[in-house]
C-alpha positions in Angstrom: -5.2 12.1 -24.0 -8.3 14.1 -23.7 -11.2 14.7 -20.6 -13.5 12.8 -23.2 -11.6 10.1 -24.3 -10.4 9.4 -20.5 -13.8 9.0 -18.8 -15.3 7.1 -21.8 -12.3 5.0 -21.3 -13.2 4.4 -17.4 -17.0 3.7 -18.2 -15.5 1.0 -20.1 -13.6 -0.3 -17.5 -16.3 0.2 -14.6 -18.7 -1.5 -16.8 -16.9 -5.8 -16.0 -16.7 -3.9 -11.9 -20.6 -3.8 -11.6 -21.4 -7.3 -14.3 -19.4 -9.7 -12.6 -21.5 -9.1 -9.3 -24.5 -7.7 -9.0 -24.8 -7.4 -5.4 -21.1 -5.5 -5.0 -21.6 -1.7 -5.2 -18.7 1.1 -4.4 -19.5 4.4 -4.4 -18.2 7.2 -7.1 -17.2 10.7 -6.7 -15.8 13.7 -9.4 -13.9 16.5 -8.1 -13.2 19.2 -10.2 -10.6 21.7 -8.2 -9.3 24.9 -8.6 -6.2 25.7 -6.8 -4.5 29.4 -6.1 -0.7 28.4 -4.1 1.6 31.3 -2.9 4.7 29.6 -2.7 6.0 32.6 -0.2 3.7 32.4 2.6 2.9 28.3 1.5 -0.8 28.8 1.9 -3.3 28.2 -0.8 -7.0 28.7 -2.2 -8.8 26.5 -3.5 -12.2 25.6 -5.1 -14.0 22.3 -5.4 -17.1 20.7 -6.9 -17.6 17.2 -5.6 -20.5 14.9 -7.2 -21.4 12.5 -5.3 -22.9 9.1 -6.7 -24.8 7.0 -4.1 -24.5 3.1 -5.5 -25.4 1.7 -1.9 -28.7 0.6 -1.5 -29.4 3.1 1.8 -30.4 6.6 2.0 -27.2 8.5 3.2 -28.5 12.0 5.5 -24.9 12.4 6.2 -21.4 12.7 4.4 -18.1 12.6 5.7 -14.8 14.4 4.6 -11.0 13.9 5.9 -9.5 17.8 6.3 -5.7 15.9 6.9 -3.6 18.9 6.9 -5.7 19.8 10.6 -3.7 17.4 12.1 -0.3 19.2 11.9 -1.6 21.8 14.4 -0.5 21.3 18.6 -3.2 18.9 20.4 -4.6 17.4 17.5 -4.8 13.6 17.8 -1.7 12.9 15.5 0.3 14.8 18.3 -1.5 13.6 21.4 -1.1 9.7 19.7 2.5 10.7 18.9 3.6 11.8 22.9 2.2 8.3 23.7 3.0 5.7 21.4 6.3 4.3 23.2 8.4 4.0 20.0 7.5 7.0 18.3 8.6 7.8 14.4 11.7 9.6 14.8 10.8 11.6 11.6 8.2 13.2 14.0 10.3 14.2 17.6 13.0 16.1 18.0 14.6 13.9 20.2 14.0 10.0 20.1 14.7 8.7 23.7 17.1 6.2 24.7 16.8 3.8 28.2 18.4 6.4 29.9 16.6 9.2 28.9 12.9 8.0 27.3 12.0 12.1 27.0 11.2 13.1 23.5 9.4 16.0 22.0 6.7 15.7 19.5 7.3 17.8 16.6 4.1 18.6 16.2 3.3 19.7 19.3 6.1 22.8 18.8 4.7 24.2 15.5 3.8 28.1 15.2 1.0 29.2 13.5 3.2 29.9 10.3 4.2 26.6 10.6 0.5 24.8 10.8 -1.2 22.8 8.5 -4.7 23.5 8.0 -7.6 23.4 6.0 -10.2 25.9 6.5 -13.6 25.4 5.3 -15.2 29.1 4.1 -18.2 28.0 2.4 -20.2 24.7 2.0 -23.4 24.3 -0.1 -25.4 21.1 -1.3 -26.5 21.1 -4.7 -27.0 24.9 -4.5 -28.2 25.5 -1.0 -25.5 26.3 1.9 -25.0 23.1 4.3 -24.3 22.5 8.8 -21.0 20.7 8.8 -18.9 20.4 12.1 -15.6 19.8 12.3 -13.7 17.5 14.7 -9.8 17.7 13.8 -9.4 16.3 10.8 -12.2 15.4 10.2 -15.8 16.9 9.1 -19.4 15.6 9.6 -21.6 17.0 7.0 -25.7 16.8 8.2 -27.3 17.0 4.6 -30.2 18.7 3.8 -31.9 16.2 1.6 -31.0 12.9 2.0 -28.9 11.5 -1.3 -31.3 8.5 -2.0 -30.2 5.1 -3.4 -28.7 5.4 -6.9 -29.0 9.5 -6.9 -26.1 12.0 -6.6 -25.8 15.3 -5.4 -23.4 18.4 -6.1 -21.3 19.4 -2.9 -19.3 22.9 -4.0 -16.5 24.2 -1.6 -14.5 26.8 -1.1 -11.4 26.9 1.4 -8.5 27.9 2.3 -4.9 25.6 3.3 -1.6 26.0 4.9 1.0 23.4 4.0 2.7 22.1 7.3 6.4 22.4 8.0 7.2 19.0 6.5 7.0 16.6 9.7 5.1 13.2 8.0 4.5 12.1 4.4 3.2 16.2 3.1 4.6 19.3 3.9 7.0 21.9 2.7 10.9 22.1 2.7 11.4 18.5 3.4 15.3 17.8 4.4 15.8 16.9 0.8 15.3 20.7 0.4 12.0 20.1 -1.7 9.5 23.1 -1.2 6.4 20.9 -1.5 5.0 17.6 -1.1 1.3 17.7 -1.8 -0.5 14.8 -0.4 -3.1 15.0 2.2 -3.8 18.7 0.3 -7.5 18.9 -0.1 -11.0 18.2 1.4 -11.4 14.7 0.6 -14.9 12.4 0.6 -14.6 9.6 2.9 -15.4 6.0 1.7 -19.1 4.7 2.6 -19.2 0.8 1.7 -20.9 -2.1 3.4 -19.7 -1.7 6.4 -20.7 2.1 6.8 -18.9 5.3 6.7 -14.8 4.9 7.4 -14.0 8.6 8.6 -11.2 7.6 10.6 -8.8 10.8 12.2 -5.6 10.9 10.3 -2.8 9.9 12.6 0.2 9.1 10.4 -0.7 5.8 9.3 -2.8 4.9 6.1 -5.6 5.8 3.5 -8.8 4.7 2.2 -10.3 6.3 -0.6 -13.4 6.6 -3.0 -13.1 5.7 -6.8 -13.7 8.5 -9.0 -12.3 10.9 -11.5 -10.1 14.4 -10.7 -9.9 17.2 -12.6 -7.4 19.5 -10.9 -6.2 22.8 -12.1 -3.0 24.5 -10.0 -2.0 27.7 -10.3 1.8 28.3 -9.5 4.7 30.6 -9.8 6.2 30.1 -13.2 9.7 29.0 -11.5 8.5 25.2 -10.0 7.7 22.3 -11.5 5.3 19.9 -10.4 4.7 16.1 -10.8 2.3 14.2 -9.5 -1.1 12.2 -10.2 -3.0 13.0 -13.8 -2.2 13.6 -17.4 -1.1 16.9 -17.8 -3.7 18.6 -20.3 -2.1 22.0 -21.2 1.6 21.0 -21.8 2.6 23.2 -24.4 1.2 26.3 -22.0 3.8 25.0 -19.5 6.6 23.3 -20.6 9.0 22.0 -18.2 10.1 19.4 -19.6 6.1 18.1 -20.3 6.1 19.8 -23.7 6.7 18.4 -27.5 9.7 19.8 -28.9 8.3 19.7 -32.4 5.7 22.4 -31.1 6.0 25.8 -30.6 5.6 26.8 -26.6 2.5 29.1 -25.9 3.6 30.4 -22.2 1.2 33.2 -20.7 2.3 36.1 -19.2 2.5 36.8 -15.7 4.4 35.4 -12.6 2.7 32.3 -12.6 1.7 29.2 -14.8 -1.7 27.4 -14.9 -1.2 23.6 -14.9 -4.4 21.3 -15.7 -4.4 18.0 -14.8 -7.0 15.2 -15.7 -6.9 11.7 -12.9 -9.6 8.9 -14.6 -10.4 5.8 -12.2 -8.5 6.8 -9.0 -8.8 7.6 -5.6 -6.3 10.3 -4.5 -4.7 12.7 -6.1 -1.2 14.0 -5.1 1.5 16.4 -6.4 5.2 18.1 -5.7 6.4 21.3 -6.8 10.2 22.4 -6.9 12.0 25.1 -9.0 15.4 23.1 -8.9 13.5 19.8 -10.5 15.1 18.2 -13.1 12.3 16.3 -15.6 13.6 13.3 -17.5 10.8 11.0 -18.9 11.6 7.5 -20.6 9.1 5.1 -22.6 8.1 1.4 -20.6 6.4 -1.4 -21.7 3.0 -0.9 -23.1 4.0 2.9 -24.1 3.7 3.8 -20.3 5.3 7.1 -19.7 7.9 6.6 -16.6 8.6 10.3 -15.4 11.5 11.2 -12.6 11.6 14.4 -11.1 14.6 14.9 -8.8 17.2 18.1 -7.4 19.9 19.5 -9.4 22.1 18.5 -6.5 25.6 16.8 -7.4 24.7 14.3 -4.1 21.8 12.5 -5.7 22.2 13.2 -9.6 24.4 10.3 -10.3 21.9 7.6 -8.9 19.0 9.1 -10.4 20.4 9.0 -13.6 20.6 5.3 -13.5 16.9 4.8 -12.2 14.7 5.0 -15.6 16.2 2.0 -16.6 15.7 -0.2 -13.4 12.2 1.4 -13.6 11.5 0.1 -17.0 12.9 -3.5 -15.8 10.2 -3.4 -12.5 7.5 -2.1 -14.7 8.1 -5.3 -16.7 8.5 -7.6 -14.2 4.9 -6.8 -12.2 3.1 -6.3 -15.5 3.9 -10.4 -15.7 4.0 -11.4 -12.8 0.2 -9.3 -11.4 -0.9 -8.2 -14.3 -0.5 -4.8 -16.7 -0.3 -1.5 -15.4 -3.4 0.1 -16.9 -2.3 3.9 -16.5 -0.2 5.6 -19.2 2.1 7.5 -16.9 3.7 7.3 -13.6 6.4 9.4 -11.6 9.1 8.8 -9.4 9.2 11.8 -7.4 12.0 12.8 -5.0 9.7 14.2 -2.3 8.3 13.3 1.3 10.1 11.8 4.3 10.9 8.0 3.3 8.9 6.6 0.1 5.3 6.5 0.0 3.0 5.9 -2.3 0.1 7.8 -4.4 -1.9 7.8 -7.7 0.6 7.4 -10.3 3.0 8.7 -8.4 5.6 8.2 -5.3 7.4 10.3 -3.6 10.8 9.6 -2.3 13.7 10.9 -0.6 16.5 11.2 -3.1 19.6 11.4 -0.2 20.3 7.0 -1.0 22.6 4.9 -1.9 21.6 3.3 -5.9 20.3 0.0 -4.3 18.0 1.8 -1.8 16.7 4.1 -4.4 16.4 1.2 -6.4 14.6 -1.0 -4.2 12.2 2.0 -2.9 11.1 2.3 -6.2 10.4 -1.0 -6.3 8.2 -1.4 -3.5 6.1 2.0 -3.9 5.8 1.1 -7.6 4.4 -2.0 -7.1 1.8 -0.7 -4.4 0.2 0.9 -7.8 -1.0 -2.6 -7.9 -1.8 -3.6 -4.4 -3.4 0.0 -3.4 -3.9 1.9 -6.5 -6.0 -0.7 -8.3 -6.5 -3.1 -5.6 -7.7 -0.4 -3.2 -8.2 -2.6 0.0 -9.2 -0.7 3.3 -5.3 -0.1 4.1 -6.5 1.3 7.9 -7.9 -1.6 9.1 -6.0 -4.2 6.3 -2.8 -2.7 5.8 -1.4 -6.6 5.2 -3.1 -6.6 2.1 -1.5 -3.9 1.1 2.1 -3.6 2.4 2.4 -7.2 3.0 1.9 -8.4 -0.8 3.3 -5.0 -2.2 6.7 -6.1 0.2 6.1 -9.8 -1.4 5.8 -8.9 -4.9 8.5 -5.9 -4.5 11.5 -8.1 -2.9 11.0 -10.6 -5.5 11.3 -7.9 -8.4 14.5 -6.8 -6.7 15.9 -9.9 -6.8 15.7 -10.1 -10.5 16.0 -6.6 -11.7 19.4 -6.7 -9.4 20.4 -10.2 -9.8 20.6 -11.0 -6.2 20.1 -14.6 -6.7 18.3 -15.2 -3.1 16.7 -18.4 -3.1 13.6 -17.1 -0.7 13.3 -12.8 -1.8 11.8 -12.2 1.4 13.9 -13.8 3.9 13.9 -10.8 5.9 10.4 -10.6 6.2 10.7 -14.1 8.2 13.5 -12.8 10.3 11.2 -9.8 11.3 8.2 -11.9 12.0 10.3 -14.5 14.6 11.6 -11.2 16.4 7.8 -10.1 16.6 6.8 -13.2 18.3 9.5 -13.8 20.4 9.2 -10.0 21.8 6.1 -10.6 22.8 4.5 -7.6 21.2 2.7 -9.4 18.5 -0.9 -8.2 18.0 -3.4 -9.8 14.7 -3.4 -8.3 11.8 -6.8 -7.7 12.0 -6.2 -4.8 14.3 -6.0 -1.1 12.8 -3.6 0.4 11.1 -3.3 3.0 13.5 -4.0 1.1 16.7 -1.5 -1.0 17.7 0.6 -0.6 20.5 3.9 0.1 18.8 5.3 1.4 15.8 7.0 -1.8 15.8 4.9 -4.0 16.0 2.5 -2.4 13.2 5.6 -2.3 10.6 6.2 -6.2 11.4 2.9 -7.1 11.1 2.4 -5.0 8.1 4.9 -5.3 5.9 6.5 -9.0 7.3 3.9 -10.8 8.5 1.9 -9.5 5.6 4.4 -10.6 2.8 4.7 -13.8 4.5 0.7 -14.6 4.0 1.6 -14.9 0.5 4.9 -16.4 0.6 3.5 -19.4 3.0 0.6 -19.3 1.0 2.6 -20.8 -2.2 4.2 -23.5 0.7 0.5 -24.8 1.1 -1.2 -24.2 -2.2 2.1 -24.7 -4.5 3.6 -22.2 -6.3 2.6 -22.3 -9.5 -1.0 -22.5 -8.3 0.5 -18.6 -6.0 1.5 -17.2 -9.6 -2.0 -18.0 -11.0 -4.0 -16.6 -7.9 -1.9 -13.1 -7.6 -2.8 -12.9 -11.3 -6.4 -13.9 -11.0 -7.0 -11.6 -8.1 -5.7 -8.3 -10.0 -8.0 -9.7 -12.6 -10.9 -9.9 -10.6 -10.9 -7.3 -7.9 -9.1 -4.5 -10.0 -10.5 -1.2 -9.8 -12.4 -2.3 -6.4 -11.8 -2.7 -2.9 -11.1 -6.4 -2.1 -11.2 -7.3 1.2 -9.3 -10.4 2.9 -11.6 -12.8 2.2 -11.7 -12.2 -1.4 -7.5 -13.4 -1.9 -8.8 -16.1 0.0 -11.3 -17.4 -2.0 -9.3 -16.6 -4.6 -6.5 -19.0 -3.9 -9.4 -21.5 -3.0 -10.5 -21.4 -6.6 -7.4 -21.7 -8.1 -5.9 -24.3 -5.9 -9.3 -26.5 -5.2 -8.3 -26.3 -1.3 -10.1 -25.2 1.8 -8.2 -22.4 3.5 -10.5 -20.8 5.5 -8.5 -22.0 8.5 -5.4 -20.4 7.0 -7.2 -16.9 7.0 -8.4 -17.0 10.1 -5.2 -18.4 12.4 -2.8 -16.0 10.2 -4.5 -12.7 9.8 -7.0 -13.1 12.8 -4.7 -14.4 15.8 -1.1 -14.6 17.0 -1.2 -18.3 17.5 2.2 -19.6 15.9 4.0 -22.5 13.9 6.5 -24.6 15.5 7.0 -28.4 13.9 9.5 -30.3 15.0 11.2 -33.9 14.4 10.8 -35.7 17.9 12.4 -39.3 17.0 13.2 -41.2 14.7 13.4 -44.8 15.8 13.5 -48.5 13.9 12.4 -47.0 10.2 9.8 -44.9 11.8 9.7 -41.0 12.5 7.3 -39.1 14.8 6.9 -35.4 14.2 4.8 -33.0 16.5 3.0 -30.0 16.8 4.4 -27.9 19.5 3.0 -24.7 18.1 -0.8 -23.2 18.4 -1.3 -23.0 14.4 -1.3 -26.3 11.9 0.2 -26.3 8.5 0.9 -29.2 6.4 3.8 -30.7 6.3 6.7 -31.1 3.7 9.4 -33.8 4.6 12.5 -34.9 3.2 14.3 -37.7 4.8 17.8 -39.0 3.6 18.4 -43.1 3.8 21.6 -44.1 5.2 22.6 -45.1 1.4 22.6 -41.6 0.2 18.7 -41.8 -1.6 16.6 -39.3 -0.6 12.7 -39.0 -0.2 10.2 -36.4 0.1 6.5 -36.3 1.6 3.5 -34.6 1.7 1.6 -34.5 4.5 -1.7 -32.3 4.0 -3.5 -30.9 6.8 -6.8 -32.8 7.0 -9.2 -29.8 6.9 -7.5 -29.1 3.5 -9.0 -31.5 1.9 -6.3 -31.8 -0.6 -3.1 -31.1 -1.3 -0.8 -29.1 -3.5 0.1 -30.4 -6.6 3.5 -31.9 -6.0 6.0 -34.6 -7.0 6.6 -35.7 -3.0 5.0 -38.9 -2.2 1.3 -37.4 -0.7 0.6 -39.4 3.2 -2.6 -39.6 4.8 -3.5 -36.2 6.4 -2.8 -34.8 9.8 -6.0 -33.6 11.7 -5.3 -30.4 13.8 -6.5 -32.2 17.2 -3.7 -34.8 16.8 -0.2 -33.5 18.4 1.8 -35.7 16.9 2.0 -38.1 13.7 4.0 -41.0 12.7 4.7 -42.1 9.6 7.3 -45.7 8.2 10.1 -46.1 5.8 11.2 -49.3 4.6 15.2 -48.5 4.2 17.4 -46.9 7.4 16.9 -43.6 8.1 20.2 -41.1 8.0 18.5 -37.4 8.8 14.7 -35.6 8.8 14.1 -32.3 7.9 10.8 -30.5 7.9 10.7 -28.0 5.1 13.6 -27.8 3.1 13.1 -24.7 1.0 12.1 -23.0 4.8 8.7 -21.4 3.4 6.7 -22.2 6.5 7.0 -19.5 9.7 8.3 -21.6 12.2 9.3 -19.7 14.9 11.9 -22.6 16.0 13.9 -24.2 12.8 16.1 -25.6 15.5 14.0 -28.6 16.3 13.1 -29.1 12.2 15.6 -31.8 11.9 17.5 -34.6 12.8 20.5 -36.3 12.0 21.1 -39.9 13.3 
C-alpha cells in the first residue's frame, strides 16, 4: 500500500473521531525517522522530524518527550524503584531473595557503559531555530520558543544518538532467546498532552501512553538480519527476506547493509526486532490481514511455531466477532523480548514454550491490538482497562480456539482477586501503574481484577447486553483514548441501568463482596450483606419436591434489572443489611449465584441445604 493511499485512508478514519463529539480533541503527531544501527557495537543514529498538531484548545510553551532507553543506566529511577519494590521482577536481579536471604541485586544497577542504554540528544531545533531542553532521566522538558497556539503545529527536527541496553526489561539486545534486538522504547518519543495536561511520566518498567499519529521510519541495517515489527514495509523487493513477491525480480543494493522503509498510519508507537537466524513465514486471515511470524532457526522452538499461524488465524477470527474487525492489514508475532508484550502491529514474545503457552500468549498480546492499540486508554494510570479486558477477551478466545470447554474462561482471574484481598495487599485500581506497593499486587489488580470488571459486569447487566457493549465501545472510542467512564456509560446505554455505583466501588476502592444465605426458616429465606460493596442478587432455590426456582433481585440504585427469565423481586437498597424474601412450597437448599460470576470473596456462606 502506498504513503498516499495510507494517510488518505486515516483522514477518513479520523474524520467519525472529531464528528461524533465536538468538544473531544487528541492531539496528532508525524515522525519521519532515519535510522543508522551498527549491529557490532549495538549503537545507532538516528534522525527525526516530528510535527506537532496542537487540537487542545490552550497555548502549549512547553513539550515533553520520553528518552526510555536512559533508564537502563545505574541510579536512574527504574533501578532505584527496582532495589525497593519488595517483590522485584526477577527478569530484572540477579538474585531474587528468599525469607532467609531477602538480598537481591538489581540488574540494572551492574551495567557497564557498553552495556547502557541511552539516548543522547545532539541537536534540537523548533521549526528551524535551535531549542533549551533539559533532561531528567528519561525524560525531557522542552521550553519552546514560540508558543504552539491552539489548532497550529510546529516542526521539531532531531538528531541523536542510542545505545540498545543489555536486554534486562521488554527492549534490549541478546535476550536469552538469543535474539540480537528487540526494539521498543528505541526513539525520542512525544509525550501525550490531553485534558488533563501533559503525562511525561519516568519509565520504570511498567506501561505506555502514546500520541496518535503517523510513522514513517527508514532503518538502515546489515544485510544478514531481518526485522519485523510495526508498519507496511514499502521497499520489499529491495530487501527480500521473505517480504518480497516471488513473481518479481529482487533489486538488492550493494554494500554490507540493506535499507528497510517502513510506513505506520493511525498509531502511537512504533517498534521492531532484528535477527539474522529469523525464519519469516507469513499466512493470509480474515479480511486479507497479513499474519507474519518471525522466530529462530532453533530445533527447540521450530516445532510449535509451526503450528501457530493457524491458531492465529482462529483468534484473529474470534476478536474480529466478538470486539469488532481488526482495521490494520498486517500483524507480527515476533519471538522477541522477555515474556510477551505488546506493540503496534506487532508483539514480541519469548519463543522457549510449551504450544499452549505460545498459544495463549498470542492470544492475549493479540488481542491488546484492540484494547491498547485502538482503544488507547492511559495504560499508567488505567492499566485495568487495558490488561483487564485484553485478559477477559483473551481467556475466552482460548477457550474456543483450544476447546477447553471451561464454563467461566476466567476462573483464574477470580482465584487471583480472592488471594489479593485476603493478603491484604489490595490497593484501587485507580492507583498508577507504576505505583503500587508490589509487583503483586499491580499484576492482580491489573490483569484479574481488571478482567473481572467485565466478567461481573455481564452478571449485572446480562450477557447478551456485555457482547453488545464490548462491541459498541470499539465502535465508538476506536482510534481514541477512552477513559473509565466512557465503558461505563457505555454499558449504561446499552443495558438502560445506572452503574455509576459499580464504577466507583470496583475500580475506585477495595471495599469487597461477600453475600451470604443466613436462614431459611418456615418458607421464608433471609440473605445478608456482610461485605462493604452491593451487587444484586441472583437466587436459585430448590423445593423439597425437586422444582426449582430462580430470582432476581436488583440493587435499588439500579433502577432496573437485567433482562432475564428469573422471577424479578423488589429491589434491595444498599443501606439495608439484610433482605427477606417468601416461597409458597418447602424449601430444600439456597444458593446465591449459580453460574459464580459475582467476586465474592467467601462462596462458603452462598448456600444452604436444609
Amino acid at each position: 500500500m502506498k504513503k498516499n493511499t495510507l494517510l488518505f485512508a486515516l483522514g477518513l478514519l479520523c474524520w467519525p473521531l472529531f464528528s461524533q463529539n465536538s468538544s473531544y480533541w487528541q492531539q496528532h503527531v508525524d515522525y519521519t525517522m532515519e535510522i543508522d544501527m551498527d549491529v557490532n557495537n549495538y549503537q545507532f543514529e538516528g534522525k527525526q522530524k516530528l510535527v506537532y498538531t496542537n487540537n487542545s484548545p490552550d497555548d502549549l510553551d512547553k513539550v515533553f518527550y520520553h528518552l526510555q532507553f536512559n533508564a537502563f543506566q545505574p541510579g536512574s529511577e527504574m533501578d532505584i524503584r527496582l532495589q525497593n519494590i519488595i517483590d522485584p521482577d526477577g527478569r530484572m536481579v540477579n538474585n531474587k531473595g528468599t525469607k532467609e536471604n531477602p538480598d537481591f541485586e538489581s540488574r540494572i544497577s551492574t551495567l557497564k557503559p557498553d552495556e547502557i542504554g541511552y539516548q543522547k540528544v545532539i541537536s534540537l531545533t523548533q521549526d528551524g531555530a535551535p531549542v533549551k531542553y533539559e533532561i531528567h532521566g528519561s525524560v525531557m522538558k522542552v521550553i519552546l520558543n514560540t508558543p504552539v497556539r491552539s489548532g497550529k503545529q510546529t516542526t521539531f527536527e532531531m538528531e541523536f544518538k542510542g545505545q540498545v541496553p543489555v536486554h534486562i526489561r521488554r527492549a534490549g539486545r541478546n535476550n536469552k532467546d538469543g535474539v540480537a534486538l528487540s526494539m521498543a522504547q528505541w526513539y525520542p518519543k512525544l509525550a501525550e498532552y490531553d485534558h488533563e495536561g501533559w503525562h511525561a511520566n519516568a519509565y520504570l518498567a511498567r506501561e505506555f501512553h502514546g500520541v496518535w499519529g503517523n510513522f514513517d521510519v527508514t532503518i538502515h541495517i546489515d544485510k544478514t538480519y531481518t526485522i519485523g515489527g510495526t508498519g507496511y514495509l514499502q521497499n520489499p523487493q529491495e530487501v527480500g527476506h521473505g517480504y518480497e513477491d516471488p513473481d518479481k525480480k529482487l533489486k538488492l543494493p550493494k554494500g554490507d547493509k540493506l535499507t528497510w522503509h517502513f510506513i505506520a498510519p493511525d498509531v502511537h508507537d512504533f517498534s521492531w526486532a532484528a535477527d539474522p537466524e529469523y525464519i519469516h513465514e507469513k499466512v493470509t486471515g480474515e479480511n486479507d490481514v497479513e499474519l507474519h511470524f518471525f522466530y529462530k532457526n532453533n530445533p527447540e522452538v521450530i516445532e510449535n511455531w509451526k503450528k501457530l499461524p493457524a491458531k492465529t488465524q482462529e483468534i484473529l477470527a474470534f476478536l474480529n466477532e466478538h470486539v469488532g474487525d481488526y482495521p490494520y492489514k498486517q500483524y507480527s508475532v515476533i519471538q522477541a523480548g522477555d515474556g510477551g508484550m505488546e506493540y503496534a502491529m506487532c508483539t514480541f514474545i519469548t519463543g522457549g514454550r510449551s504450544f499452549g503457552s505460545l498459544v495463549g500468549t498470542t492470544a492475549h498480546e493479540f488481542a491488546h491490538s484492540w484494547f491498547q492499540f485502538v482503544l488507547a486508554s492511559n495504560e499508567t494510570k488505567h492499566a485495568w482497562m487495558d490488561e483487564g479486558f485484553t485478559s477477559y477477551i483473551s481467556s475466552s478466545a482460548m477457550n474456543h480456539v483450544m476447546d477447553q470447554q471451561k464454563e467461566l474462561p476466567n476462573a483464574n482471574a477470580y482465584r487471583g482477586y480472592f488471594y489479593l484481598v485476603k493478603s491484604g495487599k489490595e490497593e484501587p485500581l485507580t492507583t498508577f501503574s507504576d505505583r503500587y506497593e508490589s509487583n503483586m499486587a499491580y499484576s492482580i489488580a491489573a490483569y484479574s481484577k481488571g478482567s473481572i470488571f467485565l466478567s461481573q459486569l455481564g452478571y449485572i447487566i446480562g450477557e447478551k447486553n456485555l457482547e453488545r457493549t464490548l462491541k459498541t465501545y470499539y465502535e465508538e472510542f476506536k482510534f481514541k483514548h477512552p477513559q473509565p467512564n466512557d465503558i461505563k456509560r457505555t454499558a449504561e446505554k446499552i443495558s438502560g441501568l445506572q452503574l455509576e455505583w459499580y464504577l466507583n466501588y470496583w475500580a475506585q476502592t477495595t471495599k469487597f463482596i461477600d453475600y451470604a444465605v443466613t436462614s431459611v426458616e418456615d418458607q421464608k429465606i433471609t440473605l445478608e450483606r456482610k461485605g462493604t460493596m452491593p451487587m444484586p442478587i441472583d437466587l436459585l432455590v430448590t423445593f423439597e419436591d425437586g422444582s426449582t426456582a430462580e430470582f432476581n433481585i436488583p440493587l435499588q440504585m439500579m433502577y432496573g434489572h437485567k433482562p432475564t427469565s428469573a422471577e424479578v423481586l423488589e429491589s434491595w437498597s444498599w443501606v439495608n443489611p439484610t433482605y427477606t424474601l417468601s416461597t409458597d412450597k418447602e424449601i430444600s437448599s439456597v444458593q446465591i449465584d449459580p453460574k459464580n460470576l459475582m467476586a465474592d470473596i467467601d462462596r462458603e456462606n452462598n448456600s444452604m441445604k436444609l
